[in-house]
N, C-alpha and C positions, 0 to 999 in steps of 0.2 A: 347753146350753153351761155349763160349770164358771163357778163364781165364778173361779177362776185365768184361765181364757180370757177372761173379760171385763173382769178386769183390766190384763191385759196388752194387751187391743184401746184400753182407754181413755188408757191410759199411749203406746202409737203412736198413736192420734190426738193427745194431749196435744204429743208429742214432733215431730209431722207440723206443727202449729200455731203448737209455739216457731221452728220451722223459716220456717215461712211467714213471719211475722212477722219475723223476724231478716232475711228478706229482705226485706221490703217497707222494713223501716228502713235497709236498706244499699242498695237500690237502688232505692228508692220514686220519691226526686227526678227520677230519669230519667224517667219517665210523666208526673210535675207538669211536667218543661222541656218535653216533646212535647207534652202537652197546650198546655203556655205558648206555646209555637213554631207550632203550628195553628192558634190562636188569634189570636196576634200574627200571623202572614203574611197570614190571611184579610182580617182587619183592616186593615192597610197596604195590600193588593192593593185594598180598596174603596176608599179613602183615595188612592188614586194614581189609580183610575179614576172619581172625583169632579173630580180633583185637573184628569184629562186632557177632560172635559167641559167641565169651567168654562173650561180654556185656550181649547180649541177654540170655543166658542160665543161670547168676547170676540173671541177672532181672525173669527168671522163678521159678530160687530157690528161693528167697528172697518171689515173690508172694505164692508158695508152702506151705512155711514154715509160712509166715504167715496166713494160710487159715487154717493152724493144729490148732491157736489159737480156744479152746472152746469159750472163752466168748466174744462177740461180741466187748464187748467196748477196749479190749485187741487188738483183733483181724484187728479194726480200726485204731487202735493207731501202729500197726505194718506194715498195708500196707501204713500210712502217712509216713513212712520213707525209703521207698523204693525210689530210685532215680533210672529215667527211664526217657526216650527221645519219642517224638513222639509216633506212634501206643500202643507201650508198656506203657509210661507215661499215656495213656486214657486208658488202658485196666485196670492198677493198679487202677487209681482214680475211675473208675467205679463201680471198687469190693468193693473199700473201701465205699464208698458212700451206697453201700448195705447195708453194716456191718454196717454204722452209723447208718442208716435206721432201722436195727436189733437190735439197743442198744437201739432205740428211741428218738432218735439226727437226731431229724427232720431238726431242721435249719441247724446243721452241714451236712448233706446231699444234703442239696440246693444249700451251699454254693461250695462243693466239683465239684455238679456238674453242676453248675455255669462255675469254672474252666475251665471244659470242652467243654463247650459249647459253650463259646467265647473267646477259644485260636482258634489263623487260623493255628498254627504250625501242629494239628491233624490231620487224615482226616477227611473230611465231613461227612462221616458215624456213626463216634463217635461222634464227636458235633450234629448230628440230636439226636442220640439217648439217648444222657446225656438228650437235650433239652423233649422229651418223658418222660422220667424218672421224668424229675423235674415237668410238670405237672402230674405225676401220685402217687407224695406223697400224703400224707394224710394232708390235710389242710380246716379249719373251714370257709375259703373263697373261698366259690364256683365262684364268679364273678372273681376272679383269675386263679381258673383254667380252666374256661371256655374259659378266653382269649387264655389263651397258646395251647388249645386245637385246639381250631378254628383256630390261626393259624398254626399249625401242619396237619389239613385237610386238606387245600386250597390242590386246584391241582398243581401235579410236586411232593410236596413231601414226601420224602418217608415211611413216617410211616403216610400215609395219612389214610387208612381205619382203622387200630389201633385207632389214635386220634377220628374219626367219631364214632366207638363203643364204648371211653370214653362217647363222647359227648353223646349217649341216654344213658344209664346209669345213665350219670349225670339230663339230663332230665327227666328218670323216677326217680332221688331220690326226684324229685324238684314237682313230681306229675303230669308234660306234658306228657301225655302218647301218644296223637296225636304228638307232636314234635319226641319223642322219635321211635313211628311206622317212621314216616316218613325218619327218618335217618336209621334207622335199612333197610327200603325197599331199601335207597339209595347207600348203601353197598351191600346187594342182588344182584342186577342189576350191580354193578360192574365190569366191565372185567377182573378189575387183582385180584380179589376178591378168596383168596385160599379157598381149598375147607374146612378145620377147621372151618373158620371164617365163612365163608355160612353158615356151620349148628351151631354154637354156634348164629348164629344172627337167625335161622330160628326155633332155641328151646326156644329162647328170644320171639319170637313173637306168636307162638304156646302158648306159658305160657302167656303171655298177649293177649288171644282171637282169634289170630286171622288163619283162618283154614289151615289145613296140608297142606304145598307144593305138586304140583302133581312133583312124581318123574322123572316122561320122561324130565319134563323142567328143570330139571338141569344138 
């Protein structure tokens, strides 16, 4: 290679270099902000899920401590003041609604889970299931609970066979023992019908006449 050639290779490198450089100072800062922005989210993202441990684990002490309460109406009065979000906010109201239940604060249990039943903030599992609870309180109007029940059967949802073994139940309290076989058989016949519930509906109807399952058919 000519002196001439390796001057001119050293002069495009040189020139290749101001190049780089011109770039790094015109648009350097964009890599330092990505850098800074990867850095900072990762950071914030542990910081928020520190942030949601610590929530969560005061929200279990607080449920804990209030559940040492002996006396019911104490014990309601201590999980009303627990503040909690989402899942946790329905699992609190839940308990507490027991305890009302427990003290004999019927209406204040309706009302609690009421609460929960038509907040959309929960999930849908806990609003079905406040919804079950509330027709499974104790109440002197059966035509009320029979509504809430029947619609807790329909098909899709999911405390569908539950509600359907209120519903004979409440049939046999009502003296329909024909309405009440027929629901009890329609739970039987079930597909998604567990096997507890089989035999609690199948010593239901052994005790109201009618004769022992053959066991091969279960």
């Amino acid at each position: 290679m000519s002196d001439s050639d390796s001057f001119i290779n050293e002069v495009t490198e040189e020139v290749r270099r101001e190049k780089l450089f011109g770039y790094l100072r015109r648009y350097g800062w964009i890599g330092v902000a990505a850098v800074l922005l990867l850095v900072g989210g990762a950071a914030w993202n542990e910081y928020r899920n520190a942030q949601d441990r610590a929530t969560a684990q005061a929200t279990g002490d607080a449920i804990m401590a209030a559940l040492d309460e002996a006396d019911p109406a104490a014990r309601a009065a201590a999980m009303a003041q627990i503040e909690a979000e989402g899942a946790a906010a329905a699992v609190a109201l839940l308990l507490q609604a027991s305890t009302q239940e427990e003290a004999g604060d019927i209406a204040g249990a309706s009302a609690t889970l009421n609460t929960v039943a038509v907040n959309s903030d929960v999930p849908e599992m806990y609003r079905e299931l406040a919804s079950f609870k509330m027709a499974m309180l104790p109440t002197e109007d059966t035509g009320v609970r029979r509504t809430q029940l029947e619609a807790l059967s329909r098909p899709g949802e999911p405390f569908r066979l539950l509600a359907l073994e209120q519903l004979a139940y409440l049939s046999l309290s009502e003296g329909d023992n024909d309405t009440a076989l027929s629901v009890l058989r329609q739970i039987e016949e079930d597909a998604g019908v567990t096997r507890g519930l089989r035999e609690r509906v199948q010593s239901l109807m052994v005790a109201m006449g009618e004769p022992m399952p053959d066991p091969v058919s279960q």
